[in-house]
GUBAZA-908224 format. One record per residue (C-alpha): residue number from 1; z, x, y. Coordinates in Angstrom, 1 decimal. Layout:
<site><pos>NUM</pos><zz>Z</zz><xx>X</xx><yy>Y</yy></site>
...
//
This chain:
<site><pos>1</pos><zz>-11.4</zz><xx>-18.4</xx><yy>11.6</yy></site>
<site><pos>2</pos><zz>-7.9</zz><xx>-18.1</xx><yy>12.9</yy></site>
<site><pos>3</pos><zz>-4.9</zz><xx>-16.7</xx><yy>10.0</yy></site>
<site><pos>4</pos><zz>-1.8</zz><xx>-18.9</xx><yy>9.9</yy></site>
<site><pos>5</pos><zz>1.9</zz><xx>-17.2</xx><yy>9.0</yy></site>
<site><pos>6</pos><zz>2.8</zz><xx>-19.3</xx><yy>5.5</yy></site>
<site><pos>7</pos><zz>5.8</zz><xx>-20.7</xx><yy>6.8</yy></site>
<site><pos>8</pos><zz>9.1</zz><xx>-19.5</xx><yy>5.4</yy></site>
<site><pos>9</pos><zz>10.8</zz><xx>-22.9</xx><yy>4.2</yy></site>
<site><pos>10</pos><zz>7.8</zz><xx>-23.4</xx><yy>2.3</yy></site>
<site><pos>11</pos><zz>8.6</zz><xx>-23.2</xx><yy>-1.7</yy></site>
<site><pos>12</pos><zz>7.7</zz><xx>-21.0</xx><yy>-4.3</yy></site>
<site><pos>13</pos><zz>4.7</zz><xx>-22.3</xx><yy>-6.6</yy></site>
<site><pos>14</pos><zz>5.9</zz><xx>-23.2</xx><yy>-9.5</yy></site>
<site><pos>15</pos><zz>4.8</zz><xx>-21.9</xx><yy>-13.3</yy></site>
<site><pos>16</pos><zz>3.0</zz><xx>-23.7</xx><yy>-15.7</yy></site>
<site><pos>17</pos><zz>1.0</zz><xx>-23.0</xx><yy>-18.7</yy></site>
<site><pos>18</pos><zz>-3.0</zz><xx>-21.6</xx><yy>-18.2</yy></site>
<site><pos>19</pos><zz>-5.3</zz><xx>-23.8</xx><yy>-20.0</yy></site>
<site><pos>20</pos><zz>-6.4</zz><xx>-21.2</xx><yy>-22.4</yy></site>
<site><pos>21</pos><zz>-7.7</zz><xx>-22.6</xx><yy>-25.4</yy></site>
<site><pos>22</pos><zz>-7.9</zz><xx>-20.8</xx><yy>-28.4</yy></site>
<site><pos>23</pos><zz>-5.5</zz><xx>-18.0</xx><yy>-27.5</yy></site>
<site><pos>24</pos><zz>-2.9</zz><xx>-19.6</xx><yy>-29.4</yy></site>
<site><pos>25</pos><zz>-0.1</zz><xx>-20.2</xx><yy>-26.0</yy></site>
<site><pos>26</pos><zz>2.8</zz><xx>-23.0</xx><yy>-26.5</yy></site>
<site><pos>27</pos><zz>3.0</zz><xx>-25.9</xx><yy>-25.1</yy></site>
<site><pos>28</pos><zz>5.9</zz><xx>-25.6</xx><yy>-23.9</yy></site>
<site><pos>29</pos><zz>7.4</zz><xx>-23.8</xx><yy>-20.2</yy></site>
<site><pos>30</pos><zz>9.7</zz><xx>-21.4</xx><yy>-22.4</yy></site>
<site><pos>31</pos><zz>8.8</zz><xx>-17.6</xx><yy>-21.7</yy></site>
<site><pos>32</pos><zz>6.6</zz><xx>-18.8</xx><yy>-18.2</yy></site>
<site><pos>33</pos><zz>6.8</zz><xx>-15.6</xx><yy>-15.6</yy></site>
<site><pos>34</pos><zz>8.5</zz><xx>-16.8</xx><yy>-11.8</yy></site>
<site><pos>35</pos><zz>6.6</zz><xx>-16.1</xx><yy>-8.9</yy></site>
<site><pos>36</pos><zz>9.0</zz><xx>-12.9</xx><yy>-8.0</yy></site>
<site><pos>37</pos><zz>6.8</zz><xx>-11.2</xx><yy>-11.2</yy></site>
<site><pos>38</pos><zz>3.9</zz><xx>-11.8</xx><yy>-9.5</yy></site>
<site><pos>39</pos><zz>5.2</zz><xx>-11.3</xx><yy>-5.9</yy></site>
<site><pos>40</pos><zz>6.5</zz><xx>-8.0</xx><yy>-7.4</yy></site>
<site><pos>41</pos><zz>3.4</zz><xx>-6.7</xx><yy>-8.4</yy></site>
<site><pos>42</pos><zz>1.1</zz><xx>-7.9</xx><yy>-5.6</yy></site>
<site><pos>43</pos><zz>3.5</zz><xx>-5.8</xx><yy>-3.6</yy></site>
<site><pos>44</pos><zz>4.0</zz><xx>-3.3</xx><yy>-5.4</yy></site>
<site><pos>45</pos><zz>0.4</zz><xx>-2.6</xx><yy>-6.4</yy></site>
<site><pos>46</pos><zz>-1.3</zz><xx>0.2</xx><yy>-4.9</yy></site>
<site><pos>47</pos><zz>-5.3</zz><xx>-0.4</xx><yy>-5.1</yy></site>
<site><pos>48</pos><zz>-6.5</zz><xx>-3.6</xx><yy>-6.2</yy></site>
<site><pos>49</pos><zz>-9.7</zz><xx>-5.1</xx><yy>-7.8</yy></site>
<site><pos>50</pos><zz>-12.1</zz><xx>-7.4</xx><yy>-5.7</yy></site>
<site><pos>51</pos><zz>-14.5</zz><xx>-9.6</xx><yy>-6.8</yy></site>
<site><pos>52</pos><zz>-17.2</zz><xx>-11.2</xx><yy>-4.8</yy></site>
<site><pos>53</pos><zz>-20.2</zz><xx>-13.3</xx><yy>-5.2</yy></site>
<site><pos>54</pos><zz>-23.9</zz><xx>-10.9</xx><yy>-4.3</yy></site>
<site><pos>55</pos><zz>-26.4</zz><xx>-13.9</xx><yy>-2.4</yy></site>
<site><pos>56</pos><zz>-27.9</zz><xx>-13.6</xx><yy>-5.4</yy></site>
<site><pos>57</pos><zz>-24.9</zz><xx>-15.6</xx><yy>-7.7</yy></site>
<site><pos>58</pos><zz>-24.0</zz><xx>-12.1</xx><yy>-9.4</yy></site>
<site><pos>59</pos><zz>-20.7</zz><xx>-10.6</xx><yy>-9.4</yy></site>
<site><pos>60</pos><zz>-19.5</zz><xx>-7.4</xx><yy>-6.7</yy></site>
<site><pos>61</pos><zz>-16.4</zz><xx>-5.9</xx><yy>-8.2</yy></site>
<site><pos>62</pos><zz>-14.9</zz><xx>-3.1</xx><yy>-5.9</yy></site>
<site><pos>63</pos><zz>-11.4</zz><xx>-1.0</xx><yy>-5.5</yy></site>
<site><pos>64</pos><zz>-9.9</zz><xx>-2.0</xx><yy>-2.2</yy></site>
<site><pos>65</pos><zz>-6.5</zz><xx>-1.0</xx><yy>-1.1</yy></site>
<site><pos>66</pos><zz>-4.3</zz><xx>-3.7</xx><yy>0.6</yy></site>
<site><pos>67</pos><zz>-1.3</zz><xx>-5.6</xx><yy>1.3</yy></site>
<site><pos>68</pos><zz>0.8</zz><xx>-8.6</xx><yy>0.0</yy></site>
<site><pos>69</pos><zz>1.8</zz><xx>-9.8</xx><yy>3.4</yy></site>
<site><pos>70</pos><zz>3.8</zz><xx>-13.2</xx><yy>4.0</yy></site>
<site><pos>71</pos><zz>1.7</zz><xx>-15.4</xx><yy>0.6</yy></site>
<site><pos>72</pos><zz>-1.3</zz><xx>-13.6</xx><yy>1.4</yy></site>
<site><pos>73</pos><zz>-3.7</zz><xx>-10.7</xx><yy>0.5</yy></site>
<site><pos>74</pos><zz>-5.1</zz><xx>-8.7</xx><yy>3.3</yy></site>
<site><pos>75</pos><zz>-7.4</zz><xx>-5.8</xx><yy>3.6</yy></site>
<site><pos>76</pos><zz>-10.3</zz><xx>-3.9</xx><yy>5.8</yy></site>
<site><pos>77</pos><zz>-13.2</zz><xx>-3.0</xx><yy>5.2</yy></site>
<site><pos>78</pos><zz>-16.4</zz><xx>-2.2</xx><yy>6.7</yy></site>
<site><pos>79</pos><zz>-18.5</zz><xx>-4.8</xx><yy>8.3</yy></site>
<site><pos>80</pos><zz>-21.8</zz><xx>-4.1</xx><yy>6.7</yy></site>
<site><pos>81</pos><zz>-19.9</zz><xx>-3.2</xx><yy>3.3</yy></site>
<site><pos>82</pos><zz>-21.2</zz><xx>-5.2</xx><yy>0.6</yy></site>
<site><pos>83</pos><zz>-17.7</zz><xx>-6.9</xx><yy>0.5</yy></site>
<site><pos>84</pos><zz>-18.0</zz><xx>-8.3</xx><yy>4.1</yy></site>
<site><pos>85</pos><zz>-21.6</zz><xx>-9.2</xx><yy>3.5</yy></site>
<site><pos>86</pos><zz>-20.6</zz><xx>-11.4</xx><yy>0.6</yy></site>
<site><pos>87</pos><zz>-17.9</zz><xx>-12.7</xx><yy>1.9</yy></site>
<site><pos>88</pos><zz>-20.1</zz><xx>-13.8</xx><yy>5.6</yy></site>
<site><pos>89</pos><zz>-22.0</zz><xx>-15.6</xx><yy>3.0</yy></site>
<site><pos>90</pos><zz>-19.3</zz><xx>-16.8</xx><yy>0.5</yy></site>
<site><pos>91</pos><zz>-15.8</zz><xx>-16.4</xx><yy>1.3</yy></site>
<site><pos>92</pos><zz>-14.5</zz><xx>-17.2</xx><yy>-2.5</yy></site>
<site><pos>93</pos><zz>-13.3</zz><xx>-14.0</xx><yy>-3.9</yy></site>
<site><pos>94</pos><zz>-10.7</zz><xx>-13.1</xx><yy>-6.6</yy></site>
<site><pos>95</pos><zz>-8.2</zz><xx>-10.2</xx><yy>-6.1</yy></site>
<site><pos>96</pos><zz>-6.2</zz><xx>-8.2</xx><yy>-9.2</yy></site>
<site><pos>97</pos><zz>-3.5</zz><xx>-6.0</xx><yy>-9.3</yy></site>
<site><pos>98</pos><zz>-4.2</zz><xx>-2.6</xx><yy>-10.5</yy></site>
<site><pos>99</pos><zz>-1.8</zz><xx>-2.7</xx><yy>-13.6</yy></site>
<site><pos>100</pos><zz>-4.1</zz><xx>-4.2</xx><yy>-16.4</yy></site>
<site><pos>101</pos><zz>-1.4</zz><xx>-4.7</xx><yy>-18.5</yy></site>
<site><pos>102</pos><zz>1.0</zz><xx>-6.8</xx><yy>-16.4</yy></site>
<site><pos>103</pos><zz>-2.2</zz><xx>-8.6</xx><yy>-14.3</yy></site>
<site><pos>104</pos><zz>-1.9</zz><xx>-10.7</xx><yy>-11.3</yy></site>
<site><pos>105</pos><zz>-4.7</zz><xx>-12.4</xx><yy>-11.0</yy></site>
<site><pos>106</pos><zz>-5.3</zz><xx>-14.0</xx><yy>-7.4</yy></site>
<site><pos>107</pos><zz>-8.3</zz><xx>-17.1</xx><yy>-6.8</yy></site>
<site><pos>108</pos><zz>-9.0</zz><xx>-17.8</xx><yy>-3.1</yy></site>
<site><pos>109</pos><zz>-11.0</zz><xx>-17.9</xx><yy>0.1</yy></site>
<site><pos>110</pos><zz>-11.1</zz><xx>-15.0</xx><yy>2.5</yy></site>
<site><pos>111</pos><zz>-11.0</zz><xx>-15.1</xx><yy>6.2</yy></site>
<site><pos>112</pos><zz>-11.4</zz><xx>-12.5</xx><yy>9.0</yy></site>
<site><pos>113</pos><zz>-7.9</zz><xx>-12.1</xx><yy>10.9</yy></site>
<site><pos>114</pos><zz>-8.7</zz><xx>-12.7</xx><yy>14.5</yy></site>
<site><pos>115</pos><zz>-5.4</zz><xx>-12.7</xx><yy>15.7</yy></site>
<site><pos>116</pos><zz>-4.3</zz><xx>-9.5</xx><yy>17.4</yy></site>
<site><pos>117</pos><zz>-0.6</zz><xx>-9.5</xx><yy>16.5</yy></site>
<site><pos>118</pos><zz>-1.6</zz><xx>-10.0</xx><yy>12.9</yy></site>
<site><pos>119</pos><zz>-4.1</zz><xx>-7.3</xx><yy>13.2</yy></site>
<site><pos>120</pos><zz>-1.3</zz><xx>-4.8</xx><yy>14.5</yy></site>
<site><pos>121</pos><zz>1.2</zz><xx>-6.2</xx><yy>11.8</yy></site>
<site><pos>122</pos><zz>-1.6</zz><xx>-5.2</xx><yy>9.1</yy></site>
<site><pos>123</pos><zz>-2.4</zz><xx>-2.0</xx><yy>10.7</yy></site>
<site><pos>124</pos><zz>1.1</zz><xx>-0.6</xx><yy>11.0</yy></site>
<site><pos>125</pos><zz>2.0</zz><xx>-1.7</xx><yy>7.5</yy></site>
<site><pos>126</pos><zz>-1.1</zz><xx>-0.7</xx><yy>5.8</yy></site>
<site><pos>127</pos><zz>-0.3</zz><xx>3.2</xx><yy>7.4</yy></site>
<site><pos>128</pos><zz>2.8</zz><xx>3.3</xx><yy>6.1</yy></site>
<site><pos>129</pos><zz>1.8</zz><xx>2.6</xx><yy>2.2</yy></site>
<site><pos>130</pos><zz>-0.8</zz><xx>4.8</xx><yy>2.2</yy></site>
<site><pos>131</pos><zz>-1.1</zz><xx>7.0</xx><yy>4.7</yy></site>
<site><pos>132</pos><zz>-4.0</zz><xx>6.3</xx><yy>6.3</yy></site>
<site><pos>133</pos><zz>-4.9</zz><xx>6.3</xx><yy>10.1</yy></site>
<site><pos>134</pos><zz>-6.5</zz><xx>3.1</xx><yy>11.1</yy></site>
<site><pos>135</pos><zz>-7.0</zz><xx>3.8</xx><yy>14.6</yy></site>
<site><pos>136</pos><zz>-10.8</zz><xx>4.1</xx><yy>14.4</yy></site>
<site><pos>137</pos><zz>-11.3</zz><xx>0.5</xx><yy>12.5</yy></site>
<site><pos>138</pos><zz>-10.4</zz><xx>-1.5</xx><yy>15.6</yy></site>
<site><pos>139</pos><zz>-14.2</zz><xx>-2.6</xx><yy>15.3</yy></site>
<site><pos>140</pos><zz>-13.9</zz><xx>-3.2</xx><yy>11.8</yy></site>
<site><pos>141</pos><zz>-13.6</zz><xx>-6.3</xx><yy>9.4</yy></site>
<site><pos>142</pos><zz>-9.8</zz><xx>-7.5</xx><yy>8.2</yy></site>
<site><pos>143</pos><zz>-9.8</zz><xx>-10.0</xx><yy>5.9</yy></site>
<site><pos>144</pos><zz>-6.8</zz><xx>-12.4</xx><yy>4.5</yy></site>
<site><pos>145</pos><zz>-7.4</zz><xx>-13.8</xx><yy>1.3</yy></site>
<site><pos>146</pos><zz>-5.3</zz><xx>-17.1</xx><yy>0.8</yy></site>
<site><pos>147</pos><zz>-4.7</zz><xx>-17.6</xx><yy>-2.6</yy></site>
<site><pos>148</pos><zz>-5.5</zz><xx>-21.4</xx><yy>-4.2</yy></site>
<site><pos>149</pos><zz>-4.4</zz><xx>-20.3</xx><yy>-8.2</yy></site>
<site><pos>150</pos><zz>-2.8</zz><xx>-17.0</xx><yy>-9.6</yy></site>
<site><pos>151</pos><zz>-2.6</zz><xx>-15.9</xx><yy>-13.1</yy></site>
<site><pos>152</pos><zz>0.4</zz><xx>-13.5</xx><yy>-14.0</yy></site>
<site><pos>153</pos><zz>-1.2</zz><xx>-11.9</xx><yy>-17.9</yy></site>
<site><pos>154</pos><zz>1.8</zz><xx>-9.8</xx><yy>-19.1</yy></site>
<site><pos>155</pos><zz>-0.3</zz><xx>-8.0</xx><yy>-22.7</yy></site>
<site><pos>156</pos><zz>3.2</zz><xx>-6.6</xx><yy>-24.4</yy></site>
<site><pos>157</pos><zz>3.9</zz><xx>-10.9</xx><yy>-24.8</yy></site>
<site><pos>158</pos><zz>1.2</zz><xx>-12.8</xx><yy>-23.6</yy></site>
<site><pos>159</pos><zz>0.9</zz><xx>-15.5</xx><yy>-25.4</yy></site>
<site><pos>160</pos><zz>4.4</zz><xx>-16.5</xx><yy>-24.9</yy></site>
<site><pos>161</pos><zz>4.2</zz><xx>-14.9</xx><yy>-20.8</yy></site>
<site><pos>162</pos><zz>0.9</zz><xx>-16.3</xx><yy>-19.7</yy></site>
<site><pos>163</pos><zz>1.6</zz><xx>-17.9</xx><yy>-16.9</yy></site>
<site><pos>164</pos><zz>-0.3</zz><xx>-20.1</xx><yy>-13.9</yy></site>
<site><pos>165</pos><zz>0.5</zz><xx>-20.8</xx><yy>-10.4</yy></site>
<site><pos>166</pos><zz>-0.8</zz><xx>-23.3</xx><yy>-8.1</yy></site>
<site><pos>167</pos><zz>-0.8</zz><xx>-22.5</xx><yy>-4.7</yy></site>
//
């Protein structure tokens, strides 16, 4: 399936309140996070949690490394991983920063990048944060996981700081 560029003019997602009933949030849209906290720490993260659904229905939770490139989460792995096996079979995943205690979050559907360009683009920048030679995965698996809902969980205030965002 082909990637898309998000396109620039598009607009920031906007916060509102999680449904979270029980954990005693306001109603109200005083102390929400803006997307730049998120955007920040999707960024800014340096490995980042991965969940995935086994054929079975069970849960596959790995480390990945990665990128927060233009509204999306990309990474590689390797084609018979148990992430790319999943994901052939159910491309639903969900993707969290590292930093437990100011989350991200990330609900969406992942896709192999086809396109060369933004192949290269992921390559090059993916080398650079962590210095890692990707010349040997040209036969290998990148994914690009478009986001449909992200949580930003901030623990020092979070029942004021909880925060959703549709995508």
């Amino acid at each position: 399936m082909p990637t898309r560029a998000k396109r620039p003019d598009v607009p920031e997602p906007k916060p509102s309140r999680p449904r979270m009933r029980g954990y005693g949030l306001p109603r109200g849209a005083n102390g929400l996070l803006p997307w730049s906290w998120a955007k920040r720490r999707l960024e800014g993260s340096r490995q980042y949690w991965l969940a995935t659904v086994r054929p079975n229905g069970a849960p596959h939770v790995m480390v990945v490394w990665g990128l927060w490139l233009e509204g999306a989460f990309y990474f590689s792995t390797g084609r018979r991983s148990r992430k790319a096996r999943n994901l052939a079979r159910n491309p639903r995943c969900v993707v969290c920063t590292a930093d437990a205690d100011q989350a991200v979050v990330l609900e969406g559907t992942a896709a192999e990048v086809e396109d060369p360009e933004r192949r290269r683009t992921f390559c090059s920048r993916y080398e650079k944060k962590y210095a890692w030679d990707m010349s040997d995965m040209d036969d290998e698996p990148v994914y690009v996981v478009r986001g449909r809902v992200a949580f930003g969980l901030r623990e020092r205030d979070f029942t004021t700081s909880a925060t959703r965002w549709q995508l």
